[in-house]
N, C-alpha and C positions, 0 to 999 in steps of 0.2 A: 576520682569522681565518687563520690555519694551517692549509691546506690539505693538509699534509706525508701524511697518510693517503689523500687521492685519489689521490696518487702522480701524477709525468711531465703536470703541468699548465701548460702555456706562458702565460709570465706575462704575455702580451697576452690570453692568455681570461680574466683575471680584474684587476676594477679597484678598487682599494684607496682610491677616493675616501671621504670620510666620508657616511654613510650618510643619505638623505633624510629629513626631520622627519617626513612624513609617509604613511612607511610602512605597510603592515594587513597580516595574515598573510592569504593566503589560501589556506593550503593546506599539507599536508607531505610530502614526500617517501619513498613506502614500498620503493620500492627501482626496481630496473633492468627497462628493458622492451628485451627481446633482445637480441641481441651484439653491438650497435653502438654501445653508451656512451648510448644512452638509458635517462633516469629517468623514472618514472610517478609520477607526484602526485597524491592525495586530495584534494579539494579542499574546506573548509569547506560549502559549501553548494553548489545547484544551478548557484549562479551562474559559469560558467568562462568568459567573456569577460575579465575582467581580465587570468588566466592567459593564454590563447592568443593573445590581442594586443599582449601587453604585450613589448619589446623586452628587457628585463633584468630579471632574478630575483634579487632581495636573497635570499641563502641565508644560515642561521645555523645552528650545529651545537649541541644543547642538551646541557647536562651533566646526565647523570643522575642520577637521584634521589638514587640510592644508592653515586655513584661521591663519592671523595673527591679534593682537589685540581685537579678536574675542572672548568674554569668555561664557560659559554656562551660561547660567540663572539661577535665583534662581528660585524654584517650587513655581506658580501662579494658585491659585483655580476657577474653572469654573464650574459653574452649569450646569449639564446636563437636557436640557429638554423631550427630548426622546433618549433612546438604544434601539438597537438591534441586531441579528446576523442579518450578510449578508454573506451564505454559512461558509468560512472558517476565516470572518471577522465580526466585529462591526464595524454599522455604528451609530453614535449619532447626536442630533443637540443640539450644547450648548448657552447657551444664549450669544447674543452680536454677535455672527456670521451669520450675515444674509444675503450673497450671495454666491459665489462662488469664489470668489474672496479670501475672507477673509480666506475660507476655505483651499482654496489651498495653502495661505502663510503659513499654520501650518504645514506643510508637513513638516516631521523630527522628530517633536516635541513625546518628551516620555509625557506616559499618566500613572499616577501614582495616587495609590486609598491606603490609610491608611488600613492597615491589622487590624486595632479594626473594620472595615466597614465589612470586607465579610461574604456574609451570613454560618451560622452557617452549619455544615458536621452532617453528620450520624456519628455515631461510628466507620465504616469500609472505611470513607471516607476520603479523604487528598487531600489539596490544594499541587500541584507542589510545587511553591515556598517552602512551606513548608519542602520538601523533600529535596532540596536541601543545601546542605553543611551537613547532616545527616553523621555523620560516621557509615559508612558500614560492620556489621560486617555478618560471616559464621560459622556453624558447623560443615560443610559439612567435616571437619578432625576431628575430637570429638566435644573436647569443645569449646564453641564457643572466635574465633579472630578476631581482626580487619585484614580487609583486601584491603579498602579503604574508600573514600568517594563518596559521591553522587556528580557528577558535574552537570548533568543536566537530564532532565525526557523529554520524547517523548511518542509521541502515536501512534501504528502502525495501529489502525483500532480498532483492539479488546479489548487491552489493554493498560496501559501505561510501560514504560520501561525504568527503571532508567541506567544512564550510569555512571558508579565507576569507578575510577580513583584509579587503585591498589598504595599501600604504603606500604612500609615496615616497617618492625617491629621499632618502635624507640628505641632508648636508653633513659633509666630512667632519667627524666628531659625532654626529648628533643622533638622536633615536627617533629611528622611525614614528610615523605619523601617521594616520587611517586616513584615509580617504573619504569625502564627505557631500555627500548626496545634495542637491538643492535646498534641502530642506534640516541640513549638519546633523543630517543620520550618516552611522558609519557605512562603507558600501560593500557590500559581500557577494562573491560567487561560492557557488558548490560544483563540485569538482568531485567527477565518481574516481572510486579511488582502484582502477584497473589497470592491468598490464598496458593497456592501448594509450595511457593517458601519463601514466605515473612513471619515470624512467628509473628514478631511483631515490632512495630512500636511505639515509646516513641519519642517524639517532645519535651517532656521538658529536656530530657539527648539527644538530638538533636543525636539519635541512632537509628538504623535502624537493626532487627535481620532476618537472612534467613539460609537454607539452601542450599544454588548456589555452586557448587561445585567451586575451585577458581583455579584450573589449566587451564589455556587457552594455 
């Protein structure tokens, strides 16, 4: 990535290795926090551990929608020298960016941290990302069915809340299908994601088991 628009970047702050297989966004850059070349980052979910402990920030610059000739960047590493939360935000200072200036040029930019980096979970614990694309299944009619997937996870305060994207039953060989509203919107429940609800949770069969009743 061309970093020619941050301007005055010492090219020991930035490492031009090829970029880790296993990358996740977590988060995007909406611009500068004070006059000292820190960026403030939104961060996909509640979860900002990855962010704040994580040593290097895979930064990509997206081409816009509407720009032409315009193409996304390849993912360029940046050391972080300080993270931290700023209320519903991280803010960091990475090396090589040292005004406000610079800061503000990253505005847009995705901030991406290698999943062998996040620190390690309790047993009863689980990264978002993780949860997502999880196929959803229920008891809640006997034995247990699939009944969708996990599209995305939220936090309403108390807990987090995975949002399913029901699917129908496929046919032998074939791939799942969403379920579709009268009006051929896909149809979704949310599903708080608690002991009372959630029985069990298998990340290497990328499978999710509950009891959520699935009539909506």
């Amino acid at each position: 990535m061309s970093l020619s628009a941050v301007g005055l970047m010492p090219s020991d702050a930035i490492t031009r290795n090829a970029a880790p297989d296993d990358l996740v966004e977590l988060g995007r850059i909406t611009g500068a926090y004070g006059v000292k070349g820190w960026v403030k980052v939104q961060p996909h979910s509640a979860q900002a551990d990855g962010l704040c402990r994580a040593k290097t920030w895979w930064l990509t610059r997206l081409a816009p929608e509407t720009a032409r000739g315009v193409v996304t960047s390849v993912p360029t590493a940046h050391r972080v020298l300080q993270a931290r939360p700023q209320g519903t935000a991280v803010v960091a200072q990475l090396d090589g960016v040292a005004d406000r200036d610079q800061a503000e040029s990253m505005r847009g930019y995705t901030v991406q941290v290698p999943r062998s980096e996040f620190p390690a979970t309790a047993d009863d614990e689980y990264y978002w990302v993780d949860l997502i694309g999880c196929a959803f299944y229920s008891d809640a009619e006997g034995e247990p069915a699939r009944v969708g997937i996990v599209e995305d996870v939220m936090d309403n305060g108390a807990h987090a809340i995975l949002r399913v994207v029901l699917q129908r039953a496929p046919a032998p060989g074939a791939e799942p299908e969403a379920r579709l509203d009268p009006k051929g919107r896909p149809m979704e429940m949310l599903v708080p994601f608690v002991a009372a609800h959630i029985l069990a949770v298998d990340l290497s069969a990328r499978r999710i088991d509950s009891n959520w009743p699935t009539e909506i």
